[in-house]
C-alpha positions in Angstrom: -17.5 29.0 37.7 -17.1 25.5 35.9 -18.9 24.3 32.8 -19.8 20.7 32.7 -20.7 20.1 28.9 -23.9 18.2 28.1 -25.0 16.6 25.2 -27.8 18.8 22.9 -30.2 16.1 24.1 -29.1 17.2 27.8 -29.9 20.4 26.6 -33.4 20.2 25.3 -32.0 20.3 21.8 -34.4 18.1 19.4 -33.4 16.2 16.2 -30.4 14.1 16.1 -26.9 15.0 17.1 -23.6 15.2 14.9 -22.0 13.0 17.8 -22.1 9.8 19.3 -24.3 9.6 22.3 -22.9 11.0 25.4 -19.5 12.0 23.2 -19.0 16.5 23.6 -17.2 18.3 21.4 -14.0 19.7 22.8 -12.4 21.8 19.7 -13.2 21.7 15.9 -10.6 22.7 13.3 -10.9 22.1 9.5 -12.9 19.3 8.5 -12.3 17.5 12.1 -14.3 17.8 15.4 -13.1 16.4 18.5 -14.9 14.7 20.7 -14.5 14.0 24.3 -13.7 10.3 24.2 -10.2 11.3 22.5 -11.8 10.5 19.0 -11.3 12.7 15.8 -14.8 13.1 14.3 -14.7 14.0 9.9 -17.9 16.8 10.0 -19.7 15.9 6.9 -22.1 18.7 7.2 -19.7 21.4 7.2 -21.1 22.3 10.6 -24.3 22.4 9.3 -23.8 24.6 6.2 -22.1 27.3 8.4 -19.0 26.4 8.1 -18.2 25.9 4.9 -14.0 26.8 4.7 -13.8 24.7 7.6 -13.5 25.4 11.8 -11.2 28.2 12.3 -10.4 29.2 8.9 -7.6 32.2 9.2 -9.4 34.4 6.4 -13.1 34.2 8.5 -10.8 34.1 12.2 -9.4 37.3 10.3 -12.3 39.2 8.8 -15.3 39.1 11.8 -13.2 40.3 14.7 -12.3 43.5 12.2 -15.9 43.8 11.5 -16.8 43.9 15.3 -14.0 46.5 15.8 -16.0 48.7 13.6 -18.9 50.2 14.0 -21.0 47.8 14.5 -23.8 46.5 13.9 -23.5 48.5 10.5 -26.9 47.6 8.8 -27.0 47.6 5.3 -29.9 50.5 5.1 -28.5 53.1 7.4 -24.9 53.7 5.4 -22.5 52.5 2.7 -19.4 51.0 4.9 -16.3 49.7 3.1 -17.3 45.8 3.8 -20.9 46.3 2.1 -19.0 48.1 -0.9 -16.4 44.8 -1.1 -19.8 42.5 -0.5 -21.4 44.2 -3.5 -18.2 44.0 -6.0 -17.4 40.3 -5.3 -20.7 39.2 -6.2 -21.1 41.6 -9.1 -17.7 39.7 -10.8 -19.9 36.6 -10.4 -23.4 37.4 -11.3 -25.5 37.9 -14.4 -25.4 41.4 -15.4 -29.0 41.3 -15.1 -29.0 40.9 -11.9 -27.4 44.2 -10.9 -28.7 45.4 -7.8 -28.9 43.7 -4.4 -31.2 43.4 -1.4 -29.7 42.7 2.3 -32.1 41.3 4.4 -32.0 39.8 7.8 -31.8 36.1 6.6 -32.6 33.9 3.7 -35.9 33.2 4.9 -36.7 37.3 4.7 -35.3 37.6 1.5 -37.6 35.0 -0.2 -40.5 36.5 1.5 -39.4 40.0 0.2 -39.3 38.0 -3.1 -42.6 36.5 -2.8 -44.3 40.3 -1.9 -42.5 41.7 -4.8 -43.6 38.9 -7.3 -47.1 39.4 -5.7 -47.3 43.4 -5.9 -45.8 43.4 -9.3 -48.1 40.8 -10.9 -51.5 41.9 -9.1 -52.0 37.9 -8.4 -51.3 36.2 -5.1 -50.8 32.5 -5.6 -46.9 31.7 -5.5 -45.8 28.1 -7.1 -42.4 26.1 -5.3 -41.0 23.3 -5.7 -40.3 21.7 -3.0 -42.0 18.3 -0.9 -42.3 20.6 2.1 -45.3 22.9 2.8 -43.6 25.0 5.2 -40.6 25.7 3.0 -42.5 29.3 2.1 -45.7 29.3 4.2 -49.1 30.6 1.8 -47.3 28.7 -1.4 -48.2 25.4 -3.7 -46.0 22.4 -3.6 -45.1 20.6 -6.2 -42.6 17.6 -6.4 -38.7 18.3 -6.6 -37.7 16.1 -9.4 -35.5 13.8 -7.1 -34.6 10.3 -9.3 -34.1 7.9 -6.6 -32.3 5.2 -8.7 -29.2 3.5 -9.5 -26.1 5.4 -11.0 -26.7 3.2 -14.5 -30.1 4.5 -14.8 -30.1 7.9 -13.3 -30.5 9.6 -16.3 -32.9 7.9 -17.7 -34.9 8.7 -14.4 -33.6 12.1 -14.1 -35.6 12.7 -17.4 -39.0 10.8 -16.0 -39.0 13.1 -12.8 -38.3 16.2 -15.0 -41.5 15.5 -16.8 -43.5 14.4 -13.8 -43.0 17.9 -12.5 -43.4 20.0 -15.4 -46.9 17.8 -16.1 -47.4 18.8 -11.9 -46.7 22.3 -13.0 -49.2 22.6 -15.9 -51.4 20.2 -14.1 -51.9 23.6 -11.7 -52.9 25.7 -14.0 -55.7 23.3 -16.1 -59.6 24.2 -15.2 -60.4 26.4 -12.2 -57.6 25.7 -10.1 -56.5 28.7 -8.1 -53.3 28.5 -9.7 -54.7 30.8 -12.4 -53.6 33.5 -10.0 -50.4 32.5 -10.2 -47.6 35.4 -9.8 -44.3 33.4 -9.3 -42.1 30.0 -9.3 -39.7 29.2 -6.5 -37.0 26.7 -7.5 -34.5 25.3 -4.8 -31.1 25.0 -6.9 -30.7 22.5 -4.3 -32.4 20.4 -1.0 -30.0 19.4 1.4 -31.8 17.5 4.9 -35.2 17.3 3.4 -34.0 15.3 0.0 -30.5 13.6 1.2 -28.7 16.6 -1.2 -30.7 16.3 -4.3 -29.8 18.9 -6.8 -31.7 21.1 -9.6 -32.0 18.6 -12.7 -30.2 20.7 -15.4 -32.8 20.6 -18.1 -35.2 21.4 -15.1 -34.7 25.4 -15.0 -35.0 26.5 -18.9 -38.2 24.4 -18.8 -39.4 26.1 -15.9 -38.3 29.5 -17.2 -40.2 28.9 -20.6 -43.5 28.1 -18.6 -42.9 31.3 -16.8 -42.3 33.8 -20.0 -45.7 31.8 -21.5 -47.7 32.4 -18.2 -46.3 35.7 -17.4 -45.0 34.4 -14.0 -41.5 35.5 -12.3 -38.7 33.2 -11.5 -37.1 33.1 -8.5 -34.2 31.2 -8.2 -33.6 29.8 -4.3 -29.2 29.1 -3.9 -29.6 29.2 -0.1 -28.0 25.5 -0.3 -26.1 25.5 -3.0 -24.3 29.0 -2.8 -20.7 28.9 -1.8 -19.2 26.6 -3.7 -20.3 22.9 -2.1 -21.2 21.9 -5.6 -18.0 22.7 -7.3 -19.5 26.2 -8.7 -20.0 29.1 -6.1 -23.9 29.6 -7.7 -24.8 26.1 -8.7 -28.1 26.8 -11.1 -27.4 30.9 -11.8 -25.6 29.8 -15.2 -28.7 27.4 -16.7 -31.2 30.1 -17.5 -31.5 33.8 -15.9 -34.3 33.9 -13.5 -35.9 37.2 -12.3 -34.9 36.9 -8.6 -32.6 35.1 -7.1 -32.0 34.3 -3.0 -29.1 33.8 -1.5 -28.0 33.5 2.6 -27.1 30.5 5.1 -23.8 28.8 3.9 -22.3 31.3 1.9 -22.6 34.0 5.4 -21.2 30.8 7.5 -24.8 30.8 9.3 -24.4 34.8 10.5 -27.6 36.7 10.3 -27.4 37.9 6.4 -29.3 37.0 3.4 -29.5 38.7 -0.2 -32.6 39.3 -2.7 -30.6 39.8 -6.0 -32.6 41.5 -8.8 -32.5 43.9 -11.6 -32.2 47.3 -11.2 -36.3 47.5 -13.1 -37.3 45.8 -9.7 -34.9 47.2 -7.1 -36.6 50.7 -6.4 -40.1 49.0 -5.9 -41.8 50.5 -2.8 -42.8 47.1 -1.3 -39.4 46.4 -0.3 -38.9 48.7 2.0 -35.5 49.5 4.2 -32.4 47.2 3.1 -31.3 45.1 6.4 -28.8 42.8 6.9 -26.0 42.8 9.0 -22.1 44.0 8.8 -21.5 40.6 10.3 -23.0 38.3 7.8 -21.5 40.5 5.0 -18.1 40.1 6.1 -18.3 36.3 6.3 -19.5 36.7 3.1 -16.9 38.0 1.8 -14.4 36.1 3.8 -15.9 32.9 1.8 -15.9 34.3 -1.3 -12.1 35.5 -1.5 -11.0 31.9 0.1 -13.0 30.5 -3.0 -10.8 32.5 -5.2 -8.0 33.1 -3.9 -7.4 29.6 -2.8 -8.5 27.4 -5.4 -11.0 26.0 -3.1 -13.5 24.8 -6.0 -10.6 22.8 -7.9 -10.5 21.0 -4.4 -14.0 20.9 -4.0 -14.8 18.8 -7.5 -11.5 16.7 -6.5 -12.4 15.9 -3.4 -16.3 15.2 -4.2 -14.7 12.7 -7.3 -12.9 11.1 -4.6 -16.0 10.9 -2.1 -17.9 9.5 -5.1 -15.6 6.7 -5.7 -15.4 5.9 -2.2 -18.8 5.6 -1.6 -19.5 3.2 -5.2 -16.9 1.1 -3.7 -19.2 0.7 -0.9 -22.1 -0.1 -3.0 -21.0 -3.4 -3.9 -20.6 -4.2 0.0 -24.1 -2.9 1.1 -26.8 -3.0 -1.3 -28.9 -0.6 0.0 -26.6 1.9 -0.9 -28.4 2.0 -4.5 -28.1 5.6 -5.4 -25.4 8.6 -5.2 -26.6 11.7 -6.4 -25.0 15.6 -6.3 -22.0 17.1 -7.8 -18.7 18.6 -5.5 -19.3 17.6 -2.0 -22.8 18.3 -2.1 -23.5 14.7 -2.1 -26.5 12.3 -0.6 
């Protein structure tokens, strides 16, 4: 039987395509797509956060067909296989020792909710604070503003500080007179936003002023590196070394989009009843690992700060061509 490619608009697919209308994609390899009108295409979205060492990276081409030789789907709750084991070491050699157990889940998205329950049960109050400008990040939350300084280079600083404030005043704003934030058992703070802010990053003074509101008010911290985790930033955790926060998330880019994400927390909070059977998939956990040894083993974070340097001076040249172009923020080649 032939295949005819169609464009995702020919398939029903909403929201915008990475190619030029009516343009397929015939094969991808590193950083390069290409399409079918004999044009190589650079992929600035590292195939949307999944594929973050690049199309057909040898280490990831190596590691998932051994994992689907084995026995499969291996689960995280029903044994301890060899490439959970590996998972659990690599990430112990990069986390706080605080954070000393982990949680597989089925994605990211599970493992905040897990995180949100826990928070929740453990407090004995129900409201759960994030920031973030969408309500539908974590469904039954507050929003308040990401600090996101929309400003030219020369002043971002200065602005950087002013939207710091605005959302620690948004923050303490919640919990003035008889606001339901009174019940408030947790903070959620995205080390990073990628489509909804343009790539805007955690402030760095933003998360030890954020933990010190939390050790006043008794709230946990959970710390979301969906985005950032995996070395786009130039550091494989972008926001992990800036203050320790109770809980932290992980999945998405770091699992190269496979079905995987991780609730890391001490070991006071890993035996809690709420969180019932560990999930997660064998899968996920070897692309894990797969990114994390090309990370180390092949420098790839010295090339990600030298590259994103080079992407930054690129893209200032363009700023004195087209005005509009009147603010680059991000660090690495997490850039908007």
């Amino acid at each position: 039987m032939s295949f005819s490619p169609k464009t995702p608009a020919e398939l029903g697919f909403a929201g915008a395509p990475l190619l030029p209308a009516g343009v397929h994609g015939q094969q991808a390899r590193g950083s390069v797509l290409s399409g079918s009108d004999g044009t190589d295409y650079l992929d600035f979205t590292a195939g949307m956060g999944a594929a973050l060492l690049g199309y057909q990276h040898p280490g990831m081409q190596a590691a998932l067909p051994a994992q689907l030789a084995g026995a499969f789907p291996q689960p995280a709750g029903l044994s301890t296989t060899p490439i959970w084991q590996t998972l659990v070491d690599r990430l112990r050699d990069l986390l706080p020792a605080h954070l000393n157990r982990i949680f597989p889940c089925p994605d990211g998205h599970t493992a905040l909710r897990q995180a949100i329950a826990l928070a929740r049960d453990l407090t004995g109050r129900r409201q759960v604070l994030a920031l973030h400008p969408s309500a539908t990040y974590a469904p039954g939350t507050i929003s308040v503003p990401f600090p996101r300084p929309d400003s030219p280079d020369q002043v971002r600083d200065a602005v950087a500080a002013t939207a710091v404030t605005a959302t620690i005043e948004a923050v303490h704003a919640l919990l003035a007179g008889d606001s339901p934030a009174h019940d408030m058992a947790a903070v959620i703070v995205p080390a990073g936003l990628e489509v909804e802010a343009g790539g805007a990053l955690l402030p760095p003074t933003l998360l030890p002023a954020i933990q010190d509101f939390c050790d006043r008010h008794g709230l946990l911290m959970i710390l979301d590196e969906r985005e950032t985790g995996g070395g786009r930033t130039g550091r494989v955790f972008y926001a992990l070394s800036e203050a320790p926060p109770d809980m932290v998330i992980l999945g998405g880019p770091l699992m190269a989009g496979l079905p995987l994400g991780l609730l890391l927390l001490p070991e006071a909070l890993a035996d809690h009843e709420i969180l019932g059977p560990a999930g997660g998939d064998g899968l996920g956990a070897a692309a894990a690992v797969a990114t994390l040894t090309a990370l180390q083993e092949e420098d790839l974070l010295t090339n990600v700060v030298d590259r994103g340097a080079q992407l930054r001076a690129g893209l200032q040249d363009l700023q004195a061509v087209y005005p509009f172009l009147n603010h680059i923020r991000g660090e690495g080649l997490f850039i908007g």
